[in-house]
DRENDO-1510 file (C-alpha; in Angstrom, 1 decimal, always signed):
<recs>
REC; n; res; u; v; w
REC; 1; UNK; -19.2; +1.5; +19.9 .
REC; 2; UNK; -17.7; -1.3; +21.7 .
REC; 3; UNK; -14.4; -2.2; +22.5 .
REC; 4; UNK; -12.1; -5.2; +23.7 .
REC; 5; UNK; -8.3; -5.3; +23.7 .
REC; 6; UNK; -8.1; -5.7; +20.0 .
REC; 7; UNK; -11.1; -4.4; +17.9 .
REC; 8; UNK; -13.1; -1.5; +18.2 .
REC; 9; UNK; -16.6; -2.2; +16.6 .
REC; 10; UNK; -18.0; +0.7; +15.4 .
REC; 11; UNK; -20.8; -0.7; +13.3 .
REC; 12; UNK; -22.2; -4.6; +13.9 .
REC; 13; UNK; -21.4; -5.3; +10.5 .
REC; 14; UNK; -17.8; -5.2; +11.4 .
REC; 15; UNK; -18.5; -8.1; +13.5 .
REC; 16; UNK; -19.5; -10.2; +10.7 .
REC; 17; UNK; -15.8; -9.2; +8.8 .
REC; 18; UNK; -13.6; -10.6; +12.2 .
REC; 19; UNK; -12.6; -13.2; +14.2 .
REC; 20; UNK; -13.5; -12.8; +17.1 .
REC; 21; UNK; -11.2; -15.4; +19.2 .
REC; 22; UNK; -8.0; -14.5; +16.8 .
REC; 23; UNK; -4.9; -12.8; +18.1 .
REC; 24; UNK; -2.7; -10.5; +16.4 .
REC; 25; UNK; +0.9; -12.0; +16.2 .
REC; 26; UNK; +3.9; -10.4; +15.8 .
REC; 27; UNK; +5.9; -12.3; +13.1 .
REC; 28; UNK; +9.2; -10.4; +13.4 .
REC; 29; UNK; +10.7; -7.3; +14.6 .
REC; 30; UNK; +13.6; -5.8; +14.0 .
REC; 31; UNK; +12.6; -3.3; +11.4 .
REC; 32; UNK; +13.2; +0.5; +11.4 .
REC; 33; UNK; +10.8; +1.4; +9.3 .
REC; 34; UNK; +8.4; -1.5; +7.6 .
REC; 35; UNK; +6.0; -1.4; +4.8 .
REC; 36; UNK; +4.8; -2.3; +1.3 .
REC; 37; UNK; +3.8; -6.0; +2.2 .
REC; 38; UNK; +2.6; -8.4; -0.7 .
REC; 39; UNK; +2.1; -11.6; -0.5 .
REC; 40; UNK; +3.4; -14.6; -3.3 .
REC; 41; UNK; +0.4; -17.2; -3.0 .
REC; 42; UNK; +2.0; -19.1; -5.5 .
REC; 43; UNK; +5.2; -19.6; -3.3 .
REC; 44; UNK; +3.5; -19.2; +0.2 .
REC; 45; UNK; +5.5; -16.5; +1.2 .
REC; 46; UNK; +5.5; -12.7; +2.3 .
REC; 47; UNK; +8.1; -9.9; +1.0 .
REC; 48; UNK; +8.1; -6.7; +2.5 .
REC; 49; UNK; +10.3; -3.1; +2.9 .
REC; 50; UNK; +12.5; -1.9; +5.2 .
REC; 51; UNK; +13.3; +1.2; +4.0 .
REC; 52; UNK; +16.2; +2.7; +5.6 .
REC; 53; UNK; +17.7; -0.6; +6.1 .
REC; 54; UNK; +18.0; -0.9; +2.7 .
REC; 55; UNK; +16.1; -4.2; +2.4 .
REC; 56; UNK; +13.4; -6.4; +1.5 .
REC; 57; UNK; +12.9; -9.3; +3.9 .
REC; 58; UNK; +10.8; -12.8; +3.1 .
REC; 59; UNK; +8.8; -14.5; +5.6 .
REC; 60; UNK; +7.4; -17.9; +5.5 .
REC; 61; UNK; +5.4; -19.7; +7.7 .
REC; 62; UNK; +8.0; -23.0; +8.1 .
REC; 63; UNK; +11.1; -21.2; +7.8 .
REC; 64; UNK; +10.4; -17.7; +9.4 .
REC; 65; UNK; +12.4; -14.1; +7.6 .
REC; 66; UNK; +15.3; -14.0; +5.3 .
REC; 67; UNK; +16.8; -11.3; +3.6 .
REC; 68; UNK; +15.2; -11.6; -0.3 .
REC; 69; UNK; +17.2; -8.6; -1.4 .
REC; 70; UNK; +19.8; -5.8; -0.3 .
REC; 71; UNK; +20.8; -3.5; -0.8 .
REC; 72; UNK; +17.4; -2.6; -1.8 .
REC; 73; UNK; +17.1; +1.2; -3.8 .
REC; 74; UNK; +15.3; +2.2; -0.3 .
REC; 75; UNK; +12.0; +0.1; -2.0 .
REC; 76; UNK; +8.8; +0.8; -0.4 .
REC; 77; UNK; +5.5; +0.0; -2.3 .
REC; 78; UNK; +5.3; -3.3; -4.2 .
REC; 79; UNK; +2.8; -5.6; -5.7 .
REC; 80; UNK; +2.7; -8.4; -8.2 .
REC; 81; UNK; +1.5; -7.8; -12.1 .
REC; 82; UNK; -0.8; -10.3; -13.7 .
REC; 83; UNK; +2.0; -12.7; -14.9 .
REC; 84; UNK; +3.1; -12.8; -11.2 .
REC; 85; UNK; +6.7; -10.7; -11.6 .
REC; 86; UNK; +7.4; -8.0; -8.4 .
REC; 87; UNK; +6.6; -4.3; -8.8 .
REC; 88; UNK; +8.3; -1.5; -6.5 .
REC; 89; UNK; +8.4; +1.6; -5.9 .
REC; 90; UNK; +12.1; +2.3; -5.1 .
REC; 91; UNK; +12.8; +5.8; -3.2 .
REC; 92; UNK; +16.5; +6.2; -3.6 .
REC; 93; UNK; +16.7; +5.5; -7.9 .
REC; 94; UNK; +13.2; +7.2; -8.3 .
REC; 95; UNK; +11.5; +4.4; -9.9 .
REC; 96; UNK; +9.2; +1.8; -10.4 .
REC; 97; UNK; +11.0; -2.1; -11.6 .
REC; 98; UNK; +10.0; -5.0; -12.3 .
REC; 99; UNK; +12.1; -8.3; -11.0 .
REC; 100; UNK; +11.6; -10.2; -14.3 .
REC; 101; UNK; +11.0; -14.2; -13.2 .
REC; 102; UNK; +14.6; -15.4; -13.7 .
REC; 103; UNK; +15.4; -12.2; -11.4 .
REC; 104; UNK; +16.9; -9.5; -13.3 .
REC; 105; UNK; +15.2; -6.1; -13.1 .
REC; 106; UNK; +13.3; -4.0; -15.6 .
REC; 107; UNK; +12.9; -0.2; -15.1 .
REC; 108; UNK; +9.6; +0.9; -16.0 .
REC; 109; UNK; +9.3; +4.4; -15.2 .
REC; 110; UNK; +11.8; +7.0; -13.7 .
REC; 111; UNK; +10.7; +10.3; -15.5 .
REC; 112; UNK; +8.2; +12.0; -16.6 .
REC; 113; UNK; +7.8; +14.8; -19.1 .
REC; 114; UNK; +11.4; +14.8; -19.3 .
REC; 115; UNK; +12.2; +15.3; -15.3 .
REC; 116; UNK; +13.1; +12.4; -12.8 .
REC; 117; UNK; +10.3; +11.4; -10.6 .
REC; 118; UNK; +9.7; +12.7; -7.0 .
REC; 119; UNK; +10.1; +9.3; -4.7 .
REC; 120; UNK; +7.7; +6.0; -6.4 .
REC; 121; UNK; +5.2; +5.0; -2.8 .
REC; 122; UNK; +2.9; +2.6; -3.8 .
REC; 123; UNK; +1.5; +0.3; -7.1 .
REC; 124; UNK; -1.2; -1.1; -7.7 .
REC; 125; UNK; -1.8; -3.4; -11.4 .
REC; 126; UNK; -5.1; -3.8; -12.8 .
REC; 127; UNK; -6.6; -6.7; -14.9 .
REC; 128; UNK; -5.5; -5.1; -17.8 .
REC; 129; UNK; -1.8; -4.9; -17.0 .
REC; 130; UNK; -1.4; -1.2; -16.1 .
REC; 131; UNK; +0.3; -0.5; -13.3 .
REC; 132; UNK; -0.8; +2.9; -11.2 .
REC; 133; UNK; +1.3; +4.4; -8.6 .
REC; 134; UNK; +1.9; +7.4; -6.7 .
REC; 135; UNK; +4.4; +9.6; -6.5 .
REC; 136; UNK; +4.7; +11.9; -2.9 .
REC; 137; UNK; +8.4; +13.3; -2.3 .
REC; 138; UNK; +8.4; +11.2; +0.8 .
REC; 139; UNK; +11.9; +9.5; -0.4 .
REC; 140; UNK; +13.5; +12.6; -1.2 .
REC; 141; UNK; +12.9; +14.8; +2.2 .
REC; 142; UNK; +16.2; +13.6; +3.7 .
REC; 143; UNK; +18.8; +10.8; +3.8 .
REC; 144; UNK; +16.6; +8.4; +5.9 .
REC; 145; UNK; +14.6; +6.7; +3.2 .
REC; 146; UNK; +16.2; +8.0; +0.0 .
REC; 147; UNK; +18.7; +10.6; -1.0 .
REC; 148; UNK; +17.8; +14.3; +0.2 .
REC; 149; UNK; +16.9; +16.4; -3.2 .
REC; 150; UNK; +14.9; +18.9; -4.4 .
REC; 151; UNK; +12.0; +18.1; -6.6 .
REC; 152; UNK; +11.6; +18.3; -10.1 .
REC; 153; UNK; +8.1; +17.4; -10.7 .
REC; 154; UNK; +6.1; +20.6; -9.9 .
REC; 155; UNK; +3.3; +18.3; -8.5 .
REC; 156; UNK; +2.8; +15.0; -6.7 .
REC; 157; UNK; +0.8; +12.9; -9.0 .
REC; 158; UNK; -0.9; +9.6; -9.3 .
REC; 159; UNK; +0.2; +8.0; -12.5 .
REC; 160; UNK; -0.9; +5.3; -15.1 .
REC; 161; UNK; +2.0; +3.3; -16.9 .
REC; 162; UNK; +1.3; +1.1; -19.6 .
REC; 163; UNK; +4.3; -1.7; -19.7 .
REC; 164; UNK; +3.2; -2.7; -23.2 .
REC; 165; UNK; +4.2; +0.5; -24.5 .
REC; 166; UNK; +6.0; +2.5; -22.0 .
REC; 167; UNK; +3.7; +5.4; -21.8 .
REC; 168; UNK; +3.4; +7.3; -18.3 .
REC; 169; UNK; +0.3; +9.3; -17.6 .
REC; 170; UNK; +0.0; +11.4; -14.8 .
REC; 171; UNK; -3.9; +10.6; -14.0 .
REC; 172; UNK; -4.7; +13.2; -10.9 .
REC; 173; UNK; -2.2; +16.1; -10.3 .
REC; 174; UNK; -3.9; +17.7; -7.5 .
REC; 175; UNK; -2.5; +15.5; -4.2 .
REC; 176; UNK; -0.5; +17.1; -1.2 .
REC; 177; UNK; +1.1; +14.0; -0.9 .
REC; 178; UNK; -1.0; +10.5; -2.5 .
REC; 179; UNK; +0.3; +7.5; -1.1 .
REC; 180; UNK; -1.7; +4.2; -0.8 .
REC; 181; UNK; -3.7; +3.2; -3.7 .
REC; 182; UNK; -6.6; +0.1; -4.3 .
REC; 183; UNK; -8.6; -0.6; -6.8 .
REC; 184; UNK; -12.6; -2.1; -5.6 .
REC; 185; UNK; -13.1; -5.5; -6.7 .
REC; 186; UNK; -14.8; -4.6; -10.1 .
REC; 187; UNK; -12.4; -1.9; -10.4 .
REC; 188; UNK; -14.9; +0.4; -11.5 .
REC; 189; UNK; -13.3; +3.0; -8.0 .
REC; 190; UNK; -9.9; +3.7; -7.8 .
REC; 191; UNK; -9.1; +4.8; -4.1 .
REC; 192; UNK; -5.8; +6.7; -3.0 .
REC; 193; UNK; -4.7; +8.5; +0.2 .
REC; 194; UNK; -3.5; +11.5; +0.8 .
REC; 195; UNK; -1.4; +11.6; +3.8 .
REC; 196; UNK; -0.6; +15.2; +3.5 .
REC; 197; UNK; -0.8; +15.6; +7.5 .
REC; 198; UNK; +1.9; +13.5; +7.8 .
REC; 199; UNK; +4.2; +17.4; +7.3 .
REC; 200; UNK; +1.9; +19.6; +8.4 .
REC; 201; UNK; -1.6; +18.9; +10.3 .
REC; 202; UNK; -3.7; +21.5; +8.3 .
REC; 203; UNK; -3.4; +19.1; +5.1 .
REC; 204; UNK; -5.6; +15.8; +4.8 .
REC; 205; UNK; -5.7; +12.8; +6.1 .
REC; 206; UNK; -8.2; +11.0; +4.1 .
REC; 207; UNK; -8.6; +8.7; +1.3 .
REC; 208; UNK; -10.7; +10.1; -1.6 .
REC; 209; UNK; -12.1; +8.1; -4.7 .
REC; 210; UNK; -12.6; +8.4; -7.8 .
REC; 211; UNK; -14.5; +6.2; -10.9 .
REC; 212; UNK; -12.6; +4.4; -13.5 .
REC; 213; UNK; -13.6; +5.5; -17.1 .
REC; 214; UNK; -12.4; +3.7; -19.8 .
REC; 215; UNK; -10.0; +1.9; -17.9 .
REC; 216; UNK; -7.6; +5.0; -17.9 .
REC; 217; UNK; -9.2; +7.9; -16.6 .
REC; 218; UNK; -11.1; +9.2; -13.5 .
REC; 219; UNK; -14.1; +11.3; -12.7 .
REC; 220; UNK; -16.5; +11.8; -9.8 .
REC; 221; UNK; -13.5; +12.7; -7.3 .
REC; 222; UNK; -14.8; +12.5; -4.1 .
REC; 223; UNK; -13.5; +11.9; -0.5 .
REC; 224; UNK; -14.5; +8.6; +0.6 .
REC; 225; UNK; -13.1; +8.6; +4.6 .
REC; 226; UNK; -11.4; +10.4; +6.8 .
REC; 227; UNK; -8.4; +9.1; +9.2 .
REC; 228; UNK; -9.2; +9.9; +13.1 .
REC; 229; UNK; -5.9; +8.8; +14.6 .
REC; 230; UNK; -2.7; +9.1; +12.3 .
REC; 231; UNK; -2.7; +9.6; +8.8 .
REC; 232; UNK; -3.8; +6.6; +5.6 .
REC; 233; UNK; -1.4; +5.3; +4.5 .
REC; 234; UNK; -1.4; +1.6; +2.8 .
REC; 235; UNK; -5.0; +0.4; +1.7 .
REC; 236; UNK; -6.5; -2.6; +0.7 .
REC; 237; UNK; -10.2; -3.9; -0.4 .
REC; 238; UNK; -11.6; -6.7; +0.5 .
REC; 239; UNK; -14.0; -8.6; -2.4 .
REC; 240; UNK; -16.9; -7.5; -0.6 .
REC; 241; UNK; -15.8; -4.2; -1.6 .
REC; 242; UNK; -14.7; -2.8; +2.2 .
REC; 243; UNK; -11.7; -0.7; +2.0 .
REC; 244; UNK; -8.9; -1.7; +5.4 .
REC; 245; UNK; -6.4; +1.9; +5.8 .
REC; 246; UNK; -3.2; +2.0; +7.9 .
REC; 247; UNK; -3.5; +4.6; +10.5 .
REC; 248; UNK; -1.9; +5.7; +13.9 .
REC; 249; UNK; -3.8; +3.2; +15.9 .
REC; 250; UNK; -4.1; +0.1; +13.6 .
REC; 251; UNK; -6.1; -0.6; +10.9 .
REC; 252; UNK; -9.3; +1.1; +9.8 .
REC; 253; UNK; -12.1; -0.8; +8.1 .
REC; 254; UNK; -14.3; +1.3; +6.2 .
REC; 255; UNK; -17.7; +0.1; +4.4 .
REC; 256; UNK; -18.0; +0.7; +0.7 .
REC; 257; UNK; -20.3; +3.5; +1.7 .
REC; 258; UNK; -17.5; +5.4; +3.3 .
REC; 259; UNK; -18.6; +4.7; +6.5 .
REC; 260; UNK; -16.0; +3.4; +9.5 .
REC; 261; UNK; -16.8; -0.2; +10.6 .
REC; 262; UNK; -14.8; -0.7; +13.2 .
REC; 263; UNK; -10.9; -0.9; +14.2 .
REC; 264; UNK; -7.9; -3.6; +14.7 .
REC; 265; UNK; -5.8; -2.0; +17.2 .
REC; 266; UNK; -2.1; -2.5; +16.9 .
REC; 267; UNK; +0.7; -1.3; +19.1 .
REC; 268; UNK; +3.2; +0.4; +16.5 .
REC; 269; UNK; +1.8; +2.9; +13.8 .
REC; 270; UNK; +0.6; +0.9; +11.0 .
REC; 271; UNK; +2.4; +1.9; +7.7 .
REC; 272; UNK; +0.7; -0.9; +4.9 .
REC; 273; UNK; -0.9; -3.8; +4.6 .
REC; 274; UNK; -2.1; -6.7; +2.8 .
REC; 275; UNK; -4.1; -9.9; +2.4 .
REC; 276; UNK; -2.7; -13.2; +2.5 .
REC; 277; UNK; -2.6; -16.8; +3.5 .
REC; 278; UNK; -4.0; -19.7; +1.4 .
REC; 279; UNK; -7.4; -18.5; +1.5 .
REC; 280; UNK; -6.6; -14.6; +1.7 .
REC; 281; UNK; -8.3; -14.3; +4.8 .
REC; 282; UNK; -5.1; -13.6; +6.7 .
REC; 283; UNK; -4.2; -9.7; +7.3 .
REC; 284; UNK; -0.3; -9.2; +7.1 .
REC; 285; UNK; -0.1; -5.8; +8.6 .
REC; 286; UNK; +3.4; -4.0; +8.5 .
REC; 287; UNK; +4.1; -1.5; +11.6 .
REC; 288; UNK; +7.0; +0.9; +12.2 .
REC; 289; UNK; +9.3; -1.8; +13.2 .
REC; 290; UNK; +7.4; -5.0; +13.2 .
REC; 291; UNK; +5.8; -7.6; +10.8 .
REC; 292; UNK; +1.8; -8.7; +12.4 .
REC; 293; UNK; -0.8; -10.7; +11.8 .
REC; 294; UNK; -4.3; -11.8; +12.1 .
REC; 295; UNK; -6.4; -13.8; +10.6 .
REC; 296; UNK; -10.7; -11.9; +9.3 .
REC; 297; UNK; -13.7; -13.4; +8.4 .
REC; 298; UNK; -13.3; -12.1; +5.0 .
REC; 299; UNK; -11.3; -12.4; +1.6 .
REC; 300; UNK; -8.5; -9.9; +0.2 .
REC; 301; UNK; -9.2; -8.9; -3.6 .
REC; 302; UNK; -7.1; -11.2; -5.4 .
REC; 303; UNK; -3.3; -10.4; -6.2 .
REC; 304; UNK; -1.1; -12.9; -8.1 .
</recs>
């Protein structure tokens, strides 16, 4: 294991996945509690949460952060569908929109089985046009990021909505608390955290997987890696097929295999991330109060 002031190479192959003369920048701070970045290649820019601000800023490279929405529902999780509208998971309505293109917003899901959801974390849209996300009660434990309240879904689930028809599925029912979500570049593995530690240190802190059957449901549940500093919390793939986890200390690469590459070490607890940049090949890493980041050696699995 080797370290320098930014990476921790755990594996060599980790050296073939970084830059080694590029520095991680701090794009903006200001935040009180960032997350859910996703990047618009299409209008070279960046949205991402603050959550208890009740907003969504924008940053571009020529003219630096704006405000692209507030008040904001307390979003946290977004990502783009296929024809290139915003998903988000928004914690104080307890639901998952769409902004339409001309910038009004579609509710997608806010129930299920008859009862309100828990608190929408993060989305994720596959090829086909269904959206997955999970559904912790992060947004509903007090007044900070949502609206204090008690539960009404007996479990914390990771769903499958289909827009086309308005069906939601609750896919795996078994999570402490499920949180970031990625699909592999074939999506043939579905990957979500569980950042059950987060409340109470005996729970998990790892990221399991699971195969996509069918293009609906999952077998072979298995944990794929365990966090060492913090908890999982936003993931990403790159299309080599390595999985890149939020935790305590930074960002945590992790080989297809399961096995930890190495580390990007970042001063604020990292709380999601994503790929962006013309080429995908820049990491936009958002950190308790601060917006980072740093250009890798490799490419983020394509979002619209």
């Amino acid at each position: 294991m080797a370290k320098n002031a930014i990476y921790d190479i755990h594996d060599p192959r980790f050296i073939k996945l970084i830059v080694g003369s590029a520095r991680l920048e701090e794009l903006y701070s200001g935040c009180r509690w960032a997350e859910g970045p996703v990047w618009f290649s299409d209008a070279n820019h960046l949205v991402w949460s603050d959550i208890p601000n009740q907003r969504i800023l924008r940053w571009t490279p020529e003219g630096g952060v704006s405000i692209f929405r507030q008040p904001s529902n307390f979003a946290n999780g977004h990502t783009r569908d296929r024809q290139g509208r915003l998903i988000s998971c928004e914690h104080g309505t307890r639901r998952v929109t769409r902004t339409e293109l001309d910038g009004s917003i579609t509710v997608l899901a806010e129930s299920y089985n008859g009862r309100r959801l828990n608190s929408p974390n993060d989305v994720v849209v596959r090829s086909d046009g269904t959206i997955w996300f999970t559904d912790p009660t992060y947004g509903i434990l007090s007044d900070y990021e949502g609206y204090r309240a008690e539960p009404e879904q007996a479990t914390r689930n990771v769903y499958r909505l289909d827009p086309q028809i308005g069906e939601v599925e609750a896919i795996v029912m078994d999570f402490n608390q499920p949180n970031g979500l990625a699909f592999s570049p074939d999506e043939g593995t579905l990957y979500v955290a569980d950042s059950g530690a987060s409340h109470d240190e005996r729970l998990p802190r790892h990221i399991r997987a699971f195969d996509v059957v069918d293009g609906r449901r999952l077998e072979n549940d298995r944990v794929f890696a365990s966090i060492d500093d913090g908890i999982p919390d936003g993931i990403r793939t790159d299309l080599a097929g390595n999985l890149w986890s939020s935790a305590g200390d930074g960002v945590h690469c992790f080989a297809p295999d399961g096995s930890l590459l190495g580390k990007i070490f970042v001063p604020q607890t990292v709380a999601n991330l994503t790929f962006g940049g013309p080429r995908r090949n820049r990491l936009f890493i958002a950190a308790t109060s601060s917006l980072y980041s740093i250009y890798v050696a490799v490419t983020g699995t394509q979002v619209p």
